[in-house]
N, C-alpha and C positions, 0 to 999 in steps of 0.2 A: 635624255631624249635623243642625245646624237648617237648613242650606242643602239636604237632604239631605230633610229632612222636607218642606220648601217645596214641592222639586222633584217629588217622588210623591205630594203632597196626601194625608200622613198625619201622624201626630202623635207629638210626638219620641220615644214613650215606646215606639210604634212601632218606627222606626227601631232603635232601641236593641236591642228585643227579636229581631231579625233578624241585626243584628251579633253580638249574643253569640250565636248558633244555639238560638234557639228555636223548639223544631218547632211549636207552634200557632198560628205565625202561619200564615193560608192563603198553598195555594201561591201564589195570583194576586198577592198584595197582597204576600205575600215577592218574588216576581219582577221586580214595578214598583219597589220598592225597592230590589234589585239593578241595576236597570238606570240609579234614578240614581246611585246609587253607583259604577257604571262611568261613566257620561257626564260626573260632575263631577271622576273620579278622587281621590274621598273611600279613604283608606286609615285604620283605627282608630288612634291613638295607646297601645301597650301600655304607654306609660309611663303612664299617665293612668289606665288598668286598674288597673296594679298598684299605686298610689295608693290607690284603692278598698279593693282586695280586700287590702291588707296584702301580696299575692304575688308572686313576679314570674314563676312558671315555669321557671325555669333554675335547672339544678347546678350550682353550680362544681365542677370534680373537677380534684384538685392529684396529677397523677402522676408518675414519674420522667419519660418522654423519650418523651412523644407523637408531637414529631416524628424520631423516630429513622428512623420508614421514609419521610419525606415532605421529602427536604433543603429544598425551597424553602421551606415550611411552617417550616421552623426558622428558616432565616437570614431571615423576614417577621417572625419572635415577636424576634429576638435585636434583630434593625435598629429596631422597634419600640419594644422598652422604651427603649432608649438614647435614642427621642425624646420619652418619655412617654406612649408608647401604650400601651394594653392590646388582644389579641388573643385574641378568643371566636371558634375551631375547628367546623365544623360539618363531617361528610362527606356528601358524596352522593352514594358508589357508581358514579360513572358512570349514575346515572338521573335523566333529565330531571325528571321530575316532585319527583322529593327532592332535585334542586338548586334547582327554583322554590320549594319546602314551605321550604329552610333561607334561601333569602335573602329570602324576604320574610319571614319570622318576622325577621330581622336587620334588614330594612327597619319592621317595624312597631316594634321596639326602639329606632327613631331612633338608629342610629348613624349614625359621623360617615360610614363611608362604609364599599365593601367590596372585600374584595382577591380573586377568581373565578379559578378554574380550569374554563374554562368546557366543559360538557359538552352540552347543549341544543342543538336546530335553531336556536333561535331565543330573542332576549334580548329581544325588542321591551316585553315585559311593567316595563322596566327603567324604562324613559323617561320617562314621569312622575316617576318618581322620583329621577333625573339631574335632570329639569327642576325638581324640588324642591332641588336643592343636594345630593342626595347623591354623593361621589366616589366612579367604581367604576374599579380597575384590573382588567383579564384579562392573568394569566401563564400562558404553555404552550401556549395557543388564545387565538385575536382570540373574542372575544363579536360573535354575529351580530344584524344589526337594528338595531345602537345604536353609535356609534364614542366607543369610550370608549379611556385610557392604556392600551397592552398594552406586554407584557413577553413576548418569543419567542427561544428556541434556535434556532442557525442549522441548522434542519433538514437543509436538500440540502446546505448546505457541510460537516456531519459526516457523511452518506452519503459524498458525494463523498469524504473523506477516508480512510473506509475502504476502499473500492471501490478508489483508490487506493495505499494501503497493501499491499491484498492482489494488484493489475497488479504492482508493484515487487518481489513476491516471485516472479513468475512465472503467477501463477493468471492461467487465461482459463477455467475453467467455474467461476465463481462465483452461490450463490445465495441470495434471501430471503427472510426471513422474517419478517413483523411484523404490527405489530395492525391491524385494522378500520380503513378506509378510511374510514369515516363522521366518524371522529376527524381531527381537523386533521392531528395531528403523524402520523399514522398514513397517511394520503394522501400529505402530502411525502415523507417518507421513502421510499415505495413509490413515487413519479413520481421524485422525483429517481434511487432505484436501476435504472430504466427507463433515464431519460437518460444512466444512465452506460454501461448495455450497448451503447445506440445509437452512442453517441458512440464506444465502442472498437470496432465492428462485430462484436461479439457477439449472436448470439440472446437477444431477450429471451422468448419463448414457453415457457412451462412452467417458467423461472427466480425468476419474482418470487408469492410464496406470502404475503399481507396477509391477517386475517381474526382472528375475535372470538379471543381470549386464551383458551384449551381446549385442556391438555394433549394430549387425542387429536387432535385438530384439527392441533397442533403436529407432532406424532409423527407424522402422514399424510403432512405437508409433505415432514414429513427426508426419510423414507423415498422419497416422488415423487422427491426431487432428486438422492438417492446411486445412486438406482436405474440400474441399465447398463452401459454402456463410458464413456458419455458422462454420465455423474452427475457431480458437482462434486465438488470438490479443494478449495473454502473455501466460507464463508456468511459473512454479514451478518448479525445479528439486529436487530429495530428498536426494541427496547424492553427494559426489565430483565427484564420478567416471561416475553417473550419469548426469552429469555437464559437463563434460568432451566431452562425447560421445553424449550428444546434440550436442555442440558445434564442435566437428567436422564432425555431420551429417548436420550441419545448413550451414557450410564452406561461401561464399561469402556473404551466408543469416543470417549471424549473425549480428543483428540487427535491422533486418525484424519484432520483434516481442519481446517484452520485457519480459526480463527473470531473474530471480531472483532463487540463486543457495542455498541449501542449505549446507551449511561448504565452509569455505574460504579455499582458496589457493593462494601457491608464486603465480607467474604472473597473478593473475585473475584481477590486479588493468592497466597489461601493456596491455589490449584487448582492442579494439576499437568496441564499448563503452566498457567504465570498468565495469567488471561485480559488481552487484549488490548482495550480501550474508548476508544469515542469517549464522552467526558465531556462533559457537560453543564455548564456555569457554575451551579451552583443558589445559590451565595450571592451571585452578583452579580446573579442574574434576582431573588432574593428582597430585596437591598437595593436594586434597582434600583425594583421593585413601590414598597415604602416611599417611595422619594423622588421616585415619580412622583404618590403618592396625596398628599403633603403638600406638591408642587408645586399640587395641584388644591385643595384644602380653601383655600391662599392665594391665589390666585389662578382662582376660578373658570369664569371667561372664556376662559383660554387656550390655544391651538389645541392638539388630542390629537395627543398624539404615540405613535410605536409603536420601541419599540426592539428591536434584534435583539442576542442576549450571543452569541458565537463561541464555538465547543466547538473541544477537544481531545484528541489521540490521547496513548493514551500504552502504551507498550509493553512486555506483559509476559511472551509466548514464545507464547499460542494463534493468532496474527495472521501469525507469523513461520514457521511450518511448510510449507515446501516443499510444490509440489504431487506 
């Protein structure tokens, strides 16, 4: 803050009164003080707040099974304590701006470092604080802007696997359905189900259905794809939630049409037929997370690496239905 004060030619008490958001300072003299505070990449120490004030702002909240719907999010807490870690949860909805609100509130906490599920265009905001020493892994999605340890599902080799799976039963009108394209995982999935039409000399045009997670949205897809002579005999789906919202647009019709989901879930085995999934590794994406961030915290220097964890099929009668 005195580097801070130097550089805006005001005085520290200044400074101060800006950082905690005090609206009387004027706008002009708050603004030059922002701006050194950008150009020095001054970030506040909350530990050093909560010093102060006796507080620290944060709940703990001690619940059964937080991560029961989030497997990587488990096998990160479970890999964790076994090395002495502790792991403080934050969500961010899939919105950029409350993924930047929770990680730098994590960044102002001085932790040791942070494990991203990245959602944002762009992570560049990150960098200084990488260049501070802090380790940041991305599981699920590469973090854009900054090349930091990731951790990814083999996306098109689990399409591929399905798409495959459902050639071997005889299907050639097969089609898909999955999330928003603006998403990593949700892009490969959707190119790689292209390349697979290409590759069998199948039409891809009016076959491949990507787009934001909304039931009606979902239920328009089905429908475009069943529709005709020439409507499909199996689907894809590209996500659980995706999966999900099939299946209770298909409702007495599920069955109708062989389906193979991609990422497993609790009850997908007690559905009549049992669903069929390409699985995702989440406890070795999530221990893998673990011993890439504490490869980095020892070793700071050394070159980022990006691992890929291989999914598998596993078969349980919706995948196997005859066209």
């Amino acid at each position: 803050m005195v580097d801070v004060a130097r550089e805006a030619g005001v005085a520290l008490r200044t400074v101060s009164r800006v950082v905690n958001g005090d609206a009387t300072v004027g706008d002009e003299l708050a603004a030059r003080i922002r701006t050194a505070i950008d150009r020095l990449g001054y970030r506040p120490d909350v530990r050093a707040r909560q010093l102060r004030s006796g507080r620290t702002g944060t709940i703990g909240a001690a619940v059964r099974h937080i991560a029961d719907a989030h497997p990587v999010l488990r096998a990160v807490d479970e890999t964790a304590r076994e090395a002495g870690l502790t792991v403080v949860a934050m969500s961010t909805e899939d919105d950029p701006e409350r993924e930047r609100e929770a990680v730098m509130s994590m960044c102002g906490r001085r932790m040791d470092g942070i494990v991203i599920e990245p959602i944002a265009d762009g992570h560049q905001y990150l960098q200084p604080e990488i260049d501070n020493g802090l380790a940041v892994v991305a599981f699920d999605r590469p973090a854009t802007g900054v090349e930091v340890d990731t951790v990814l599902s083999d996306n098109r080799g689990g399409i591929r696997q399905a798409f495959a799976h459902l050639a071997a039963q005889g299907h050639r009108r097969i089609g898909y359905i999955g999330d928003d394209e603006r998403i990593y995982t949700g892009h490969e999935r959707a190119a790689a189900f292209r390349h697979c039409l290409r590759e069998a000399g199948l039409p891809v045009e009016g076959r491949v259905h990507p787009g934001p997670i909304d039931d009606r949205r979902i239920g328009a897809a089905l429908e475009s794809l069943r529709r005709g002579p020439e409507g499909v005999t199996a689907l894809v789906t590209g996500n659980f939630s995706t999966t999900v919202a099939v299946i209770r647009a298909l409702g007495p019709d599920f069955g109708s049409l062989a389906l193979v989901g991609f990422d497993d879930f609790g009850l997908a085995d007690l559905l009549r037929p049992g669903l069929t999934v390409v699985a995702q590794g989440e406890r070795e994406i999530g221990r893998t997370a673990i011993e890439l961030f504490r490869a980095r915290l020892a070793e700071p220097a050394r070159p980022v690496r990006t691992v890929i964890v291989t999914t598998s099929l596993i078969v349980r009668g919706s995948g196997e239905i005859a066209p």
